[in-house]
PDB file of N, CA, C and O in Angstrom:
ATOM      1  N   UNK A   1       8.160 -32.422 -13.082  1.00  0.00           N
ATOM      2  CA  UNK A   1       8.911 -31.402 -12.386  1.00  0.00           C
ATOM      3  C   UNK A   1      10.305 -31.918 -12.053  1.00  0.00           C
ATOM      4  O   UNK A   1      10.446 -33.094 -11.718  1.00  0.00           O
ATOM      5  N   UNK A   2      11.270 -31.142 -12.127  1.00  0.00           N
ATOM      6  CA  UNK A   2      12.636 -31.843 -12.348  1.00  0.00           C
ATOM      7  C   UNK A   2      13.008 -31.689 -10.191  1.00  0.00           C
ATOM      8  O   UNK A   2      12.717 -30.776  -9.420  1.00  0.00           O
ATOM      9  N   UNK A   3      13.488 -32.588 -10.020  1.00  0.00           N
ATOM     10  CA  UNK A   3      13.640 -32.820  -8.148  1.00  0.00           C
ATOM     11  C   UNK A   3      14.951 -32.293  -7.631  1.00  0.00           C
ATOM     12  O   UNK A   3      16.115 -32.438  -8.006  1.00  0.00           O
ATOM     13  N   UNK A   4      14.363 -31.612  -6.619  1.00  0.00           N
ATOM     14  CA  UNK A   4      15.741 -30.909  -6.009  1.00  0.00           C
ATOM     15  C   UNK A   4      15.586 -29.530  -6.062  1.00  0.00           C
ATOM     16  O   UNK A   4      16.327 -28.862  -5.341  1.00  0.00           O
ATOM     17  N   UNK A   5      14.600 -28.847  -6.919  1.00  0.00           N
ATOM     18  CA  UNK A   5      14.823 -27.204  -7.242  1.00  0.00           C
ATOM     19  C   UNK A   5      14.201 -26.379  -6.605  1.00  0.00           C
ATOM     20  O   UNK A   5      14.602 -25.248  -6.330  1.00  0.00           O
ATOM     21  N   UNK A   6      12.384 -27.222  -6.085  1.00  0.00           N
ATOM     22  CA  UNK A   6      12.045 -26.475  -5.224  1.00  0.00           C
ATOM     23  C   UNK A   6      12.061 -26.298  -3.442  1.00  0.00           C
ATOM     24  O   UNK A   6      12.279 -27.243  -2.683  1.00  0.00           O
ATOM     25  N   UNK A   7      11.787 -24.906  -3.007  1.00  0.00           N
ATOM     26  CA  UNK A   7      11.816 -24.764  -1.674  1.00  0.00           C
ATOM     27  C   UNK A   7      11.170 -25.975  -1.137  1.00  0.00           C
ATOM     28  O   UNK A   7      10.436 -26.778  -1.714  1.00  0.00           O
ATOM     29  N   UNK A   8      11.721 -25.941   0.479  1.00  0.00           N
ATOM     30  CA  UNK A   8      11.155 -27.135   1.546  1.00  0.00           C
ATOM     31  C   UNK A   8       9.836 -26.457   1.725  1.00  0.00           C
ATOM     32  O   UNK A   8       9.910 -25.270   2.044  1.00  0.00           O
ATOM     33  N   UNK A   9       8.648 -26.970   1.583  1.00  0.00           N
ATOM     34  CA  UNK A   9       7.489 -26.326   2.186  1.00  0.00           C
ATOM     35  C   UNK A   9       6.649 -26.942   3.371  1.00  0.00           C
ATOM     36  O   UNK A   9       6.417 -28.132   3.161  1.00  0.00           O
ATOM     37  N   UNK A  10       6.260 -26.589   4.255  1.00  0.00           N
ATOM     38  CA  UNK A  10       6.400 -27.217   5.976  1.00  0.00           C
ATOM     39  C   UNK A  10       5.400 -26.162   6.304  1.00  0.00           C
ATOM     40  O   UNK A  10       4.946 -25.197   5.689  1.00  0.00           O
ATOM     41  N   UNK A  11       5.134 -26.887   7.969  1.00  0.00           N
ATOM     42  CA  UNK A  11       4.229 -26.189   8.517  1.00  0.00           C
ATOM     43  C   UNK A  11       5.100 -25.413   9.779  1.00  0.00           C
ATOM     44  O   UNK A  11       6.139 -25.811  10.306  1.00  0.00           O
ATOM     45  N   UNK A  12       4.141 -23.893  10.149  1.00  0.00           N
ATOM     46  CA  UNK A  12       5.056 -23.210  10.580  1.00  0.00           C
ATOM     47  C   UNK A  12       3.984 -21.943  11.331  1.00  0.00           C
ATOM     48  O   UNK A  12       3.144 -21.319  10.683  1.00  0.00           O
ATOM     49  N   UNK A  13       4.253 -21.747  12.872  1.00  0.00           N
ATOM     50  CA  UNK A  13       3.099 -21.112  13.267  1.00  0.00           C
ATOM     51  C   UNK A  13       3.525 -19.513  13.114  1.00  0.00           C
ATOM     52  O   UNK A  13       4.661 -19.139  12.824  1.00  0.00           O
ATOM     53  N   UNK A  14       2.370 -18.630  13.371  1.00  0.00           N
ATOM     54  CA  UNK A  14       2.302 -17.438  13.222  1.00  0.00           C
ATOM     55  C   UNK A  14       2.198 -16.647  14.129  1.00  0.00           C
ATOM     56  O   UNK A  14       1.057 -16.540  14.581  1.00  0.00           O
ATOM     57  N   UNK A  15       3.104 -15.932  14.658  1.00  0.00           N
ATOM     58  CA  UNK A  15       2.270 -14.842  15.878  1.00  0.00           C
ATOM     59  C   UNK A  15       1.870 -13.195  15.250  1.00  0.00           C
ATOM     60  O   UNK A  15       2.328 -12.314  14.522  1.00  0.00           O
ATOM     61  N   UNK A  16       0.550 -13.555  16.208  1.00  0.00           N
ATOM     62  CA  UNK A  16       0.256 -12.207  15.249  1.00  0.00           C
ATOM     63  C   UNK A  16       0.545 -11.087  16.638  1.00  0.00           C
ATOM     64  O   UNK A  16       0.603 -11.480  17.803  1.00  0.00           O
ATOM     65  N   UNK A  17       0.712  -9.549  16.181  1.00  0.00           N
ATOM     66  CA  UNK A  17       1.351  -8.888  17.195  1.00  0.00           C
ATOM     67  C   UNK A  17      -0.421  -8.736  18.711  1.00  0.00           C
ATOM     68  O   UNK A  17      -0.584  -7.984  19.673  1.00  0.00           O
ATOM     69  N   UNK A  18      -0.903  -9.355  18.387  1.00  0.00           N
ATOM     70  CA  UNK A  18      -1.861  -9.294  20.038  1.00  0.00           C
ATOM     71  C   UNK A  18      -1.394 -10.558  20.620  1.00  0.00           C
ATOM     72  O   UNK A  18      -1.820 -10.890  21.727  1.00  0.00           O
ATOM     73  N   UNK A  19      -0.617 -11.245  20.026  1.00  0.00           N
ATOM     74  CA  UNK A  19      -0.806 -12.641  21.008  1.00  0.00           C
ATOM     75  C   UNK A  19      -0.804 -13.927  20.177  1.00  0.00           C
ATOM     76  O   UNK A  19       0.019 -14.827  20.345  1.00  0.00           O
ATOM     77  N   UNK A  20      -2.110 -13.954  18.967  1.00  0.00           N
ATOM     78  CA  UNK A  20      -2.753 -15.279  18.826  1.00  0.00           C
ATOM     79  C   UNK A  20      -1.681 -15.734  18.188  1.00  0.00           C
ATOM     80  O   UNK A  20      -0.636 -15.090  18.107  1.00  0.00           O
ATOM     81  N   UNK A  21      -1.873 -16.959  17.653  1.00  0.00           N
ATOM     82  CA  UNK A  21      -1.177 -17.836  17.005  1.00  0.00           C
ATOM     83  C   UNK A  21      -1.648 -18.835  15.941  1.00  0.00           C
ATOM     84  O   UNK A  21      -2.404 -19.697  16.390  1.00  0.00           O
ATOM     85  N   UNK A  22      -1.475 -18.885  15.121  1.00  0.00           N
ATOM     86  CA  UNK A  22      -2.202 -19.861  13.752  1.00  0.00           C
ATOM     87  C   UNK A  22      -1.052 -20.794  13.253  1.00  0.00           C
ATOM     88  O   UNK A  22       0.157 -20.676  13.450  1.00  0.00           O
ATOM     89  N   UNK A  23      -1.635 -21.610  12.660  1.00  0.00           N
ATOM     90  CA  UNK A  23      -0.167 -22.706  12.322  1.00  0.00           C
ATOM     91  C   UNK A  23      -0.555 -22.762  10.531  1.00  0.00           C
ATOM     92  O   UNK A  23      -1.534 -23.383  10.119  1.00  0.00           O
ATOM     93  N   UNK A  24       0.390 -22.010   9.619  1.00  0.00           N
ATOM     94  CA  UNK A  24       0.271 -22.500   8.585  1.00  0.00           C
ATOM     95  C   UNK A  24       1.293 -23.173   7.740  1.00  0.00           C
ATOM     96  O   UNK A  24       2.236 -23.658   8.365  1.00  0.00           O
ATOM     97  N   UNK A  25       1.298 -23.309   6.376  1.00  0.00           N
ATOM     98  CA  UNK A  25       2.589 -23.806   5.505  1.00  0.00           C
ATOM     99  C   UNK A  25       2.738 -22.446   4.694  1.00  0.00           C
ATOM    100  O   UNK A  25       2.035 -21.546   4.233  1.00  0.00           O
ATOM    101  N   UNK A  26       4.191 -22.866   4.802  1.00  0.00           N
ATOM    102  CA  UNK A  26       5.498 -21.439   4.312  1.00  0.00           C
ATOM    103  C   UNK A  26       6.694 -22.221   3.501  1.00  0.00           C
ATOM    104  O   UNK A  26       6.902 -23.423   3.667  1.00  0.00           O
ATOM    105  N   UNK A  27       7.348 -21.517   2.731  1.00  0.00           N
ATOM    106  CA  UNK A  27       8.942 -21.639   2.532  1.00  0.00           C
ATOM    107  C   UNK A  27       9.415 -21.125   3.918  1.00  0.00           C
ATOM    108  O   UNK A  27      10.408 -21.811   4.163  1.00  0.00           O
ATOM    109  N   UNK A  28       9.232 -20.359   4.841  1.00  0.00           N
ATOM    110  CA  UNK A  28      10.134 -19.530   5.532  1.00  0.00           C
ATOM    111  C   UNK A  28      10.254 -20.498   6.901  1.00  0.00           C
ATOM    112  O   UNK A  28       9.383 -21.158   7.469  1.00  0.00           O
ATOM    113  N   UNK A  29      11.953 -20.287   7.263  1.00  0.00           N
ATOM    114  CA  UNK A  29      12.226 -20.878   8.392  1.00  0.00           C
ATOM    115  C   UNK A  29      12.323 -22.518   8.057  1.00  0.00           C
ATOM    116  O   UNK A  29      12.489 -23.041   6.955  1.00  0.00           O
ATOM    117  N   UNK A  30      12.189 -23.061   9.160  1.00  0.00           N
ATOM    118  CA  UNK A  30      12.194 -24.827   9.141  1.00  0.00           C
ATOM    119  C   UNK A  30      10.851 -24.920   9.885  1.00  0.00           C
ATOM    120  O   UNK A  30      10.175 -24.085  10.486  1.00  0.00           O
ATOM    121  N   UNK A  31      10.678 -26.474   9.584  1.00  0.00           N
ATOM    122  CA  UNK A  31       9.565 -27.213  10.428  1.00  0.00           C
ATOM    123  C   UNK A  31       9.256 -26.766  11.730  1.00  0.00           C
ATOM    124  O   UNK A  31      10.119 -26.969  12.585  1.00  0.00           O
ATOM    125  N   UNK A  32       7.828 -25.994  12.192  1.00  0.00           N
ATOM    126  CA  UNK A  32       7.958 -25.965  13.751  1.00  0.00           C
ATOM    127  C   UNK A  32       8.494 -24.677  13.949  1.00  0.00           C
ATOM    128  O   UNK A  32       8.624 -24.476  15.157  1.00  0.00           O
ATOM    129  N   UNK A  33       8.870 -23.689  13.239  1.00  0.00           N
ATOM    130  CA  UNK A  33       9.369 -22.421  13.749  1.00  0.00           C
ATOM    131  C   UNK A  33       7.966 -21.604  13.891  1.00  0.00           C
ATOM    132  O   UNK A  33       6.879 -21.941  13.422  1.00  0.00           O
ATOM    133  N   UNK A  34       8.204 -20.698  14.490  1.00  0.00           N
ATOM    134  CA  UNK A  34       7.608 -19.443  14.876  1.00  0.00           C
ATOM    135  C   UNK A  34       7.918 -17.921  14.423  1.00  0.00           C
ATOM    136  O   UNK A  34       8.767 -17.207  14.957  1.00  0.00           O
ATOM    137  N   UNK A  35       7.087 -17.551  13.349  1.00  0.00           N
ATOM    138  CA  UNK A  35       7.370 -15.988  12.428  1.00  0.00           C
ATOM    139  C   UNK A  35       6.432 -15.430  13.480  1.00  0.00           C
ATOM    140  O   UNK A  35       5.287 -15.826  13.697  1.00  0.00           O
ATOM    141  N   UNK A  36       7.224 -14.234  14.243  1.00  0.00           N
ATOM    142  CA  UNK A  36       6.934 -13.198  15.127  1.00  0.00           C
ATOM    143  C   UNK A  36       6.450 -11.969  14.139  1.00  0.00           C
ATOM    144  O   UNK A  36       7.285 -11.455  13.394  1.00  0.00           O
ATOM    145  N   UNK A  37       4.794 -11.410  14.148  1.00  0.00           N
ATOM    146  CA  UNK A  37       5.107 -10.316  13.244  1.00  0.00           C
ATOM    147  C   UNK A  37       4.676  -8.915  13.704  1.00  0.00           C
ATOM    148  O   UNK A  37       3.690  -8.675  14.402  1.00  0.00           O
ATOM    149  N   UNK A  38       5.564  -8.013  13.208  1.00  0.00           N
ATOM    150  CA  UNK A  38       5.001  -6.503  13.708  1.00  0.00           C
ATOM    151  C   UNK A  38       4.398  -6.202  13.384  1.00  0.00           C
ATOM    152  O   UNK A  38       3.688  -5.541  14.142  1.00  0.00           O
ATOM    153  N   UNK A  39       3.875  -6.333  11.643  1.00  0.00           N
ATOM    154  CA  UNK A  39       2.904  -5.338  11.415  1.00  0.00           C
ATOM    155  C   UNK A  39       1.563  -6.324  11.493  1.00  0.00           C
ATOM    156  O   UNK A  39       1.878  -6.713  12.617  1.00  0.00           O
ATOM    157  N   UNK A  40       0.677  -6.846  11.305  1.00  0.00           N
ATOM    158  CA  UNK A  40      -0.368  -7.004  10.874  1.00  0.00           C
ATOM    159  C   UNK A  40      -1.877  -6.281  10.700  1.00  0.00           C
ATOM    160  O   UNK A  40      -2.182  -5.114  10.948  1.00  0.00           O
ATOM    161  N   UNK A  41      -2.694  -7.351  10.200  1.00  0.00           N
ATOM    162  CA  UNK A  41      -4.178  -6.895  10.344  1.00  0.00           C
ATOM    163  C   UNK A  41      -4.884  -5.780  11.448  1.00  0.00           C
ATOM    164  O   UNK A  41      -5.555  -4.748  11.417  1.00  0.00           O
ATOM    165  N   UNK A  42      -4.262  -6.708  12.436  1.00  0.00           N
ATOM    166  CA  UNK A  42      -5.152  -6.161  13.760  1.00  0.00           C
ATOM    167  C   UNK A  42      -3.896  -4.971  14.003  1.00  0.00           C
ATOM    168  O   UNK A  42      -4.305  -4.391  15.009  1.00  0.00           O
ATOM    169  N   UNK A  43      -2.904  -4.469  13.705  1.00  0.00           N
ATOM    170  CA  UNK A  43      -2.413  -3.273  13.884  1.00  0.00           C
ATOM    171  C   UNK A  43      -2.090  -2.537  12.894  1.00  0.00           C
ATOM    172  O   UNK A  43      -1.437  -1.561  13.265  1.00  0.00           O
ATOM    173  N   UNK A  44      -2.296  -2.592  11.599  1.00  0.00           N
ATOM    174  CA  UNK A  44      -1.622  -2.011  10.121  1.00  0.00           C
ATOM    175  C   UNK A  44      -2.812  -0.770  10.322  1.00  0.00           C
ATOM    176  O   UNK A  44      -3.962  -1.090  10.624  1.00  0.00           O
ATOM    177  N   UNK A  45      -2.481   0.460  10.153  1.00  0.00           N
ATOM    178  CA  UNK A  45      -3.571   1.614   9.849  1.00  0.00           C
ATOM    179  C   UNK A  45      -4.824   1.119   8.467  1.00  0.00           C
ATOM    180  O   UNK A  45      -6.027   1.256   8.246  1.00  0.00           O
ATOM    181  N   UNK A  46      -3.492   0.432   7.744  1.00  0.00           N
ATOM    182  CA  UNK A  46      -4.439   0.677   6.213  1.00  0.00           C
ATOM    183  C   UNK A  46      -5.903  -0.599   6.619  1.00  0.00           C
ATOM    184  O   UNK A  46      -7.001  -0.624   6.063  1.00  0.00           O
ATOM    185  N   UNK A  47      -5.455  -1.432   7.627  1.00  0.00           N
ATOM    186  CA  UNK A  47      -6.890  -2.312   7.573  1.00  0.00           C
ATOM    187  C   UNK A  47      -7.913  -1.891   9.237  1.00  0.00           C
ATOM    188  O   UNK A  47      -9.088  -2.242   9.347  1.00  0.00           O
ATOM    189  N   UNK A  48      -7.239  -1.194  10.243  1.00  0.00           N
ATOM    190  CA  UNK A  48      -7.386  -0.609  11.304  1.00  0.00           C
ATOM    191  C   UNK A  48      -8.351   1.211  10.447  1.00  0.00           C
ATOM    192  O   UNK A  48      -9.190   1.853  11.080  1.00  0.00           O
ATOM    193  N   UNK A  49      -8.079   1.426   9.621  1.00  0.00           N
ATOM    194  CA  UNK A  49      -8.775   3.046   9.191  1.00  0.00           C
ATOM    195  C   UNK A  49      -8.363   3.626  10.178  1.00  0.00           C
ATOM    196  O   UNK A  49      -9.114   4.033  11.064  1.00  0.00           O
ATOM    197  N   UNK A  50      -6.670   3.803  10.191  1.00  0.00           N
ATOM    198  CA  UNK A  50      -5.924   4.813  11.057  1.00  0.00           C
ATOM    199  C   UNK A  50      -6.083   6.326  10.067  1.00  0.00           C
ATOM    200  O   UNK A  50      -6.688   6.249   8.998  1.00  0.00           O
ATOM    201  N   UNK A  51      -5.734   7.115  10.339  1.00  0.00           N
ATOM    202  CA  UNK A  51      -5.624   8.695   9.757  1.00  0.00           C
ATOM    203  C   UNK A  51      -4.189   8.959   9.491  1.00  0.00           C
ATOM    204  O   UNK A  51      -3.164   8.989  10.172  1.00  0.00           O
ATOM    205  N   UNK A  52      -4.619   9.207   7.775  1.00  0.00           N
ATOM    206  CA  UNK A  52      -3.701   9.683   7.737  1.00  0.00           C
ATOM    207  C   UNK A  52      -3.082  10.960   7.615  1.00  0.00           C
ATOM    208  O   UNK A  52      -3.890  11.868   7.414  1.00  0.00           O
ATOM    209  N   UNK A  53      -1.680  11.353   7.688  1.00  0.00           N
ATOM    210  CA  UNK A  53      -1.218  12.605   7.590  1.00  0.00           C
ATOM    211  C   UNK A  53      -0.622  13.116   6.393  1.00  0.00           C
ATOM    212  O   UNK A  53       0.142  12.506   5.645  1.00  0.00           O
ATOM    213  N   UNK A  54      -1.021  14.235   6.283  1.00  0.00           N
ATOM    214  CA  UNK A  54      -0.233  14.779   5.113  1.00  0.00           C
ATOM    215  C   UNK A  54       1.530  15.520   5.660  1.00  0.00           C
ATOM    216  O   UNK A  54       1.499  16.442   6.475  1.00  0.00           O
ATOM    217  N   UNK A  55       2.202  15.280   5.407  1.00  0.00           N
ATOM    218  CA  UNK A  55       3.345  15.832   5.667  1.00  0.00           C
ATOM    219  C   UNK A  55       3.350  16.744   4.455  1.00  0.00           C
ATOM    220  O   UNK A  55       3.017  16.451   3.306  1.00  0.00           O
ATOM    221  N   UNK A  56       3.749  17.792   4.877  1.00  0.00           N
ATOM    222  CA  UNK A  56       4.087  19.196   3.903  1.00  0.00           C
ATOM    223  C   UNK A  56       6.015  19.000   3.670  1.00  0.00           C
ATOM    224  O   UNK A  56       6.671  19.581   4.535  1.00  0.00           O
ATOM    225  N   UNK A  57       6.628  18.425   2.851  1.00  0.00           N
ATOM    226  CA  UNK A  57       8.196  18.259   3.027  1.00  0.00           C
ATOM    227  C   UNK A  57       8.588  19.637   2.175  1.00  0.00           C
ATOM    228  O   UNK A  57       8.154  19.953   1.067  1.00  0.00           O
ATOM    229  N   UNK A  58       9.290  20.178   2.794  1.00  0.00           N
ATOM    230  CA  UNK A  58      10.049  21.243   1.867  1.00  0.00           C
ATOM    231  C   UNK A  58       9.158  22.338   1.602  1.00  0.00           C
ATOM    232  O   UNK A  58       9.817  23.336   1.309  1.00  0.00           O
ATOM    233  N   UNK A  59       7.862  22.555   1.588  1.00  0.00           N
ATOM    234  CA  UNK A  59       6.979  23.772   1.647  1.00  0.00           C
ATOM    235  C   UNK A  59       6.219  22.947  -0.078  1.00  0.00           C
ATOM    236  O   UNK A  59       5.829  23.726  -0.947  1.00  0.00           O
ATOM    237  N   UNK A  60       6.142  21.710  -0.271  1.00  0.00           N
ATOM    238  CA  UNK A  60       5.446  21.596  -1.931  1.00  0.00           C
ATOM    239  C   UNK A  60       4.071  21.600  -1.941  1.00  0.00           C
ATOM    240  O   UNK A  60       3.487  21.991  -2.951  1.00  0.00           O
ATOM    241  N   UNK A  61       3.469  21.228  -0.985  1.00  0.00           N
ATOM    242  CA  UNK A  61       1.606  21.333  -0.859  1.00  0.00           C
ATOM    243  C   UNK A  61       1.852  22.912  -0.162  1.00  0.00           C
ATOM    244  O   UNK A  61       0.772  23.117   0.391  1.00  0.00           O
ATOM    245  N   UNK A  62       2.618  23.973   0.056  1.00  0.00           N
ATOM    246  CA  UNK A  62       2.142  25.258  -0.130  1.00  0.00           C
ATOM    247  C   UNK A  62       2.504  25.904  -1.204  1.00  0.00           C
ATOM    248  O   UNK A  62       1.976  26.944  -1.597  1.00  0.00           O
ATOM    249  N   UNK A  63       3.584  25.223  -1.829  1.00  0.00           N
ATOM    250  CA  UNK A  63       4.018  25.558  -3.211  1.00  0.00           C
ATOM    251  C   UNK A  63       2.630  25.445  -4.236  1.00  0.00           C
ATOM    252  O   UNK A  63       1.961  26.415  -4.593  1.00  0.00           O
ATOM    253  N   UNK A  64       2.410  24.217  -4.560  1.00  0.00           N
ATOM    254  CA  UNK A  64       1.227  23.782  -4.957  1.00  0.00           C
ATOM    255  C   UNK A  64       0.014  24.687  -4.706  1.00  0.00           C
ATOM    256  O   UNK A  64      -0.721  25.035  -5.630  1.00  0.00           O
ATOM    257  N   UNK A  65      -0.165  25.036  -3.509  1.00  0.00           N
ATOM    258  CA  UNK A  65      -1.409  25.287  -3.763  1.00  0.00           C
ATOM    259  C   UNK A  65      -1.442  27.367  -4.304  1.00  0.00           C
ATOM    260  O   UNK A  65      -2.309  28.007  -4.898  1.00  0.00           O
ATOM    261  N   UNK A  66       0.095  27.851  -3.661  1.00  0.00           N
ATOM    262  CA  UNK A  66      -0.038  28.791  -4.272  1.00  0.00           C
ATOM    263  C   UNK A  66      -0.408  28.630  -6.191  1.00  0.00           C
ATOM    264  O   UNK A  66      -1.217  29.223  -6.905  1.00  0.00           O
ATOM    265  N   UNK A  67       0.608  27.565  -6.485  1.00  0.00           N
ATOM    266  CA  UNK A  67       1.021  27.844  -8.298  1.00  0.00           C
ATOM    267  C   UNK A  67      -0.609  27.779  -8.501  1.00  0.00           C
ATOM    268  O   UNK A  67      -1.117  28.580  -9.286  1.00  0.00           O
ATOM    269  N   UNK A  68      -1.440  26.825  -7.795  1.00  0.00           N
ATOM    270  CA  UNK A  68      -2.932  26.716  -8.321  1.00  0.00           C
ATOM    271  C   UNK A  68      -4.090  27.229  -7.381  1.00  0.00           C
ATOM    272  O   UNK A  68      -5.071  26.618  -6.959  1.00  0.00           O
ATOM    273  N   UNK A  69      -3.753  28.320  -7.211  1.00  0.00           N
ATOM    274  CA  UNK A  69      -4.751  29.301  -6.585  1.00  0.00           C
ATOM    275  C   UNK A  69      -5.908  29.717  -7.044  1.00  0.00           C
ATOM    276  O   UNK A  69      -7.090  29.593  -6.724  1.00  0.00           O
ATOM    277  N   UNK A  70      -5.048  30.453  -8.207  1.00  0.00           N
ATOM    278  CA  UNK A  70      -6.677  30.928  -9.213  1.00  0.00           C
ATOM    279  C   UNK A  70      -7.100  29.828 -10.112  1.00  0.00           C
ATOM    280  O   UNK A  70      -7.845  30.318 -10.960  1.00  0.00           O
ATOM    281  N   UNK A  71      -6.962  28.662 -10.281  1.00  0.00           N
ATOM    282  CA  UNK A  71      -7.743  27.755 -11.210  1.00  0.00           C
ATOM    283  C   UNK A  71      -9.107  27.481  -9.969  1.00  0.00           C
ATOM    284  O   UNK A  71      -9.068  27.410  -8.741  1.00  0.00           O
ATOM    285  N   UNK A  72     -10.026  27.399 -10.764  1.00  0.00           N
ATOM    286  CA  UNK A  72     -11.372  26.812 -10.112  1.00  0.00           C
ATOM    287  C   UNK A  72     -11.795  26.035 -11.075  1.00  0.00           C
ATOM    288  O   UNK A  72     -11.772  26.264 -12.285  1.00  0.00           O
ATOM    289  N   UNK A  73     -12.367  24.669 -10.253  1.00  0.00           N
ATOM    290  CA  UNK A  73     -12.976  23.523 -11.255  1.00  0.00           C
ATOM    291  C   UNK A  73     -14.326  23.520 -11.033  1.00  0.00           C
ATOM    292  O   UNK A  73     -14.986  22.780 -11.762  1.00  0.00           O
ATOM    293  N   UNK A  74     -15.047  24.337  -9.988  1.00  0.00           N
ATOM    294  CA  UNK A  74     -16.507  24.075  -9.380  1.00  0.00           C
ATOM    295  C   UNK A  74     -17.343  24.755  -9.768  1.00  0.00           C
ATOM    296  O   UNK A  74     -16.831  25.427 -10.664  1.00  0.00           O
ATOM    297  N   UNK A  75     -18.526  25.062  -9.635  1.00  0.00           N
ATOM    298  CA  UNK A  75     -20.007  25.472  -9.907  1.00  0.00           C
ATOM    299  C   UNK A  75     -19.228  26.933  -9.031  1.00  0.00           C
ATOM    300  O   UNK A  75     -18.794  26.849  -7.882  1.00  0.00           O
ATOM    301  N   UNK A  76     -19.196  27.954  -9.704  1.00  0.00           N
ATOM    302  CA  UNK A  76     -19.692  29.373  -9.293  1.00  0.00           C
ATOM    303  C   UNK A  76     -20.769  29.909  -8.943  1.00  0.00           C
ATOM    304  O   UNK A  76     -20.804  31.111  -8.680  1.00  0.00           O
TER     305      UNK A  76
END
């Protein structure tokens, strides 16, 4: 491997947004820093099974569902 090209890699703790704290190795920051984070695990919807919403923008899911009104795909 030719020397000099890659990132410093170091240890570097984690806050997660309740509080805790874990100490791992990163490129990011220097030795001994602290990455503050907003989103995570314990608050992200997608790993929490938050609900989601459909936003209707501009009228296209009523657009939509008029253009496909009369198609039926189901058991009559």
């Amino acid at each position: 491997m030719k020397a000099g090209i890659h990132p410093d890699y170091h240890t570097i703790k984690v806050q997660m947004t309740d509080g805790t704290v874990f100490t791992t190795r990163s490129t990011w920051g220097k030795e001994g820093d602290t990455l503050a984070l907003d989103i995570d695990p314990t608050s992200h919807p997608a790993w929490i099974g938050g609900q989601g919403k459909m936003l209707d923008a501009g009228g296209q899911v009523a657009r939509f569902n008029k253009r496909f009104a009369g198609l039926s795909l189901g058991k009559k």
